[in-house]
C-alpha positions, 0 to 999 in steps of 0.5 A, spaced: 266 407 385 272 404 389 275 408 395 280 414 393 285 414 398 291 419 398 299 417 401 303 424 402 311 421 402 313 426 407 319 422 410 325 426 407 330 429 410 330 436 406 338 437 408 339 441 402 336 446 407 340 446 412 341 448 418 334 451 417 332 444 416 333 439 422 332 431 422 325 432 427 323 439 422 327 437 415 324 442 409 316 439 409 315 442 416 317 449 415 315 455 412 319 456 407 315 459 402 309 462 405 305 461 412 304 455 411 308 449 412 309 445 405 306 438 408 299 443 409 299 445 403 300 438 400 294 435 404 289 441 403 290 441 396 289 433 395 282 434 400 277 436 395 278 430 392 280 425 398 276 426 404 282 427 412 279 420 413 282 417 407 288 420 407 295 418 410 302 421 411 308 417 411 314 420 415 319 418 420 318 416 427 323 422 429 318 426 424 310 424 426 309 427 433 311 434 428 306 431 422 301 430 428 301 438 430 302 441 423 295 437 421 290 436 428 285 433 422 289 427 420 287 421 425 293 419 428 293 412 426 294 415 418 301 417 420 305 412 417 311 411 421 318 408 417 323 406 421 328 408 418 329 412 411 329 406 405 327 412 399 320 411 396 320 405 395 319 401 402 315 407 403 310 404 398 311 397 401 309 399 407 303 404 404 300 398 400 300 395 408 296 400 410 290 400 404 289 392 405 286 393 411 282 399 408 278 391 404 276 392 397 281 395 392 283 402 393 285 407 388 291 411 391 294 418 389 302 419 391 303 425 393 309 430 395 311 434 401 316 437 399 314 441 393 310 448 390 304 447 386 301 452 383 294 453 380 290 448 385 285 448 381 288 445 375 292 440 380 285 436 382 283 436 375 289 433 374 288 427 379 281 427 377 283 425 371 289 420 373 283 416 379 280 416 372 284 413 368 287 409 373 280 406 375 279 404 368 285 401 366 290 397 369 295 402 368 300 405 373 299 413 372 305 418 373 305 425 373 310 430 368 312 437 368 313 440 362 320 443 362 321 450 362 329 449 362 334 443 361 335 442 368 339 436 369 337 435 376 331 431 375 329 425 371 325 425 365 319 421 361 319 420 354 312 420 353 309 416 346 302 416 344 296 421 347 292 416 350 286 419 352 284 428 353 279 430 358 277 437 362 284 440 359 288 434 361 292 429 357 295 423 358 300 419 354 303 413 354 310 411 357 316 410 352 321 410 357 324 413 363 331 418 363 336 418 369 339 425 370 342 428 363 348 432 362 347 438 359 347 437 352 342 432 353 337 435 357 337 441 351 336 435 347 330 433 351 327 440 352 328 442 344 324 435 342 317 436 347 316 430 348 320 430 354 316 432 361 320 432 368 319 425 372 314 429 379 314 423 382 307 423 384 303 417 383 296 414 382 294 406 381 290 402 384 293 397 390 291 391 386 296 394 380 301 396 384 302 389 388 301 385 381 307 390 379 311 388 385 311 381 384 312 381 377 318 386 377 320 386 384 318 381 388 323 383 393 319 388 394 311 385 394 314 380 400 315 386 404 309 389 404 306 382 406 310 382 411 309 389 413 301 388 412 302 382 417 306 386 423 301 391 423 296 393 429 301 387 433 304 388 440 311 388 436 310 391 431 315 397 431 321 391 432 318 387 427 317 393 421 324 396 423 327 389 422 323 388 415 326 395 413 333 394 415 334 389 410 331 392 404 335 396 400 334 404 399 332 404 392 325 409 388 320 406 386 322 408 380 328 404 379 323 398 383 318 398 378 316 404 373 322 403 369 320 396 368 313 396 367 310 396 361 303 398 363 305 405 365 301 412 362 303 419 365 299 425 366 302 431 362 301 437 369 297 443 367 299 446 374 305 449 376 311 446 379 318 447 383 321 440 387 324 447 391 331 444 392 335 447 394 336 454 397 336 457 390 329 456 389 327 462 394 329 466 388 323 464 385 318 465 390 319 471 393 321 478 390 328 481 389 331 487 391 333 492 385 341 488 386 337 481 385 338 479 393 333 475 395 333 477 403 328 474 408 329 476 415 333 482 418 340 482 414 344 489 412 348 489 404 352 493 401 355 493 395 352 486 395 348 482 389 345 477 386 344 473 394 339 469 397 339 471 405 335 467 411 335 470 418 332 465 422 327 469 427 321 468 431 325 463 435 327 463 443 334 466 441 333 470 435 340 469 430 344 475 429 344 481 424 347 477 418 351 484 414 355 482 408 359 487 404 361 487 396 360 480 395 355 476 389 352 470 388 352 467 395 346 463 399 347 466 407 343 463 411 343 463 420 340 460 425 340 461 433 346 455 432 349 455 426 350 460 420 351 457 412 355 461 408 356 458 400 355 460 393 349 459 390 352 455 384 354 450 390 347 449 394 346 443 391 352 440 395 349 442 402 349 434 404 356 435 404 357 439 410 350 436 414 355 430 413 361 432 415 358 436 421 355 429 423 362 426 423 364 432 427 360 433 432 355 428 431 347 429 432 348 437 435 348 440 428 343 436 425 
């Protein structure tokens, strides 16, 4: 059987998150929903399938001194440092740098950092299934998440004919892949069934993958060579930044996916929640009989429907937050910063990182 290695993508900036999620800790190293950070849960739950040594991290070079405390396991040499963020793509390049030094042709799963998964036992019959798959084939595998809402903040999949079912999991050929719909659309998706929300997780061989670089973005698989040659050499810092600075910040969705036609994807049997933006506290921790959702020492009056963060256990704690006959807020305070806003405007927390840059530079960020 072919080497099954595991590349978790935990190089975002989580800024949705803000001001709890910083540059050095953005949203995959906090412990947002638990008392584990989101990158341990990420590589606990691919573990019983792919062994610490045949697992990798791919993150910041800011990041990975974090990446390496929040996971003494992982070798350090499996932390994957990108130079600058160029999206999932250029991460991807420079993932299939790394297998090729691993010989033979790998199979790798791509993971997620930043998201729940529930139900970890249906998420590794899931995988099994994919390595499966795409062992047997030369196919690249995706995951889709059955919608439970006509939610127009991800990409979907259209899924055409059942291709094989095995252990409860189903896969399917891709007939296409849908950019962010409108509302009338995503209803439209939801009522049809044979729409699944796009995970961005991942498993194909490497020998696939770098075929469907050069067919589809040949860009793309010149990179990667390029990076596979500048590993383990005495510049190879300068050399990898110098590689990425030119490639542009693009998925490997838009790169590839959507253009291959060997594509299949995994109809997930676990649960999910790509955990957003603030509004998604609410469905993961209980809400008072007014529907707030309060994590940390706060006051309300007259208050509902409000998510509230305190940051605590710090060297400065932050302060008492109290807040009097207001609804539908998210207030979220740090030793050095307090977010107030509405929670249909959560989304737009990239705004305000980006204007407290052009402010104050690097201070809040």
């Amino acid at each position: 059987m072919a080497t099954r290695i595991a590349v978790i993508m935990a190089g975002g900036a989580g800024e949705r998150f803000w001001p709890l999620s910083r540059r050095y800790r953005p949203k995959q190293l906090l412990c947002l929903l638990g008392g584990r950070t989101m990158l341990e849960e990420s590589a606990e739950r691919i573990a019983p399938l792919v062994s610490w040594e045949h697992l990798f991290v791919a993150t910041g070079t800011d990041q990975a001194p974090y990446v390496a405390q929040v996971l003494p396991q992982l070798p350090t040499d499996h932390i994957l440092r990108e130079p600058m963020g160029r999206d999932t793509a250029a991460c991807m390049a420079l993932a299939l740098a790394w297998a090729g030094r691993l010989g033979g042709d790998a199979t790798m799963a791509v993971m997620t950092a930043d998201h729940c998964i529930g139900r970890n036992d249906r998420f590794q019959a899931d995988c099994l299934a994919a390595f499966e798959q795409a062992e047997a084939d030369d196919v690249l595998v995706t995951f889709g998440i059955q919608p439970t809402r006509p939610e127009t903040g991800y990409g979907y999949i259209e899924l055409g004919e059942c291709v094989t079912e095995q252990n409860g999991t189903s896969i399917y050929e891709v007939r296409r892949f849908c950019e962010k719909p409108d509302a009338a659309t995503a209803q439209k998706f939801l009522d049809a069934g044979r729409f699944v929300w796009n995970s961005g997780m991942f498993v194909w061989r490497c020998s696939v993958l770098r075929e469907a670089l050069r067919v589809h973005a040949p860009w793309l698989g010149r990179a990667s060579e390029e990076m596979a040659a500048a590993l383990g050499q005495g510049d190879e810092v300068q050399r990898l930044r110098a590689i990425f600075e030119r490639l542009p910040k693009t998925s490997i969705d838009y790169a590839v996916m959507e253009h291959a036609r060997n594509v299949r994807c995994v109809r997930a049997t676990f649960e999910w929640d790509d955990v957003g933006t603030w509004t998604a506290l609410a469905r993961h921790h209980p809400a008072d009989t007014d529907g707030n959702t309060v994590l940390g020492e706060a006051v309300l009056l007259e208050t509902t429907r409000s998510i509230i963060y305190n940051q605590t256990g710090d060297s400065r704690p932050a302060p008492l937050i109290a807040a009097l006959g207001v609804s539908d807020l998210v207030i979220v305070a740090t030793d050095d910063a307090i977010l107030v806003c509405h929670r249909d405007q959560a989304h737009r927390i990239k705004e305000i990182v980006e204007r407290a840059k052009a402010l104050r530079g690097g201070k809040y960020c």
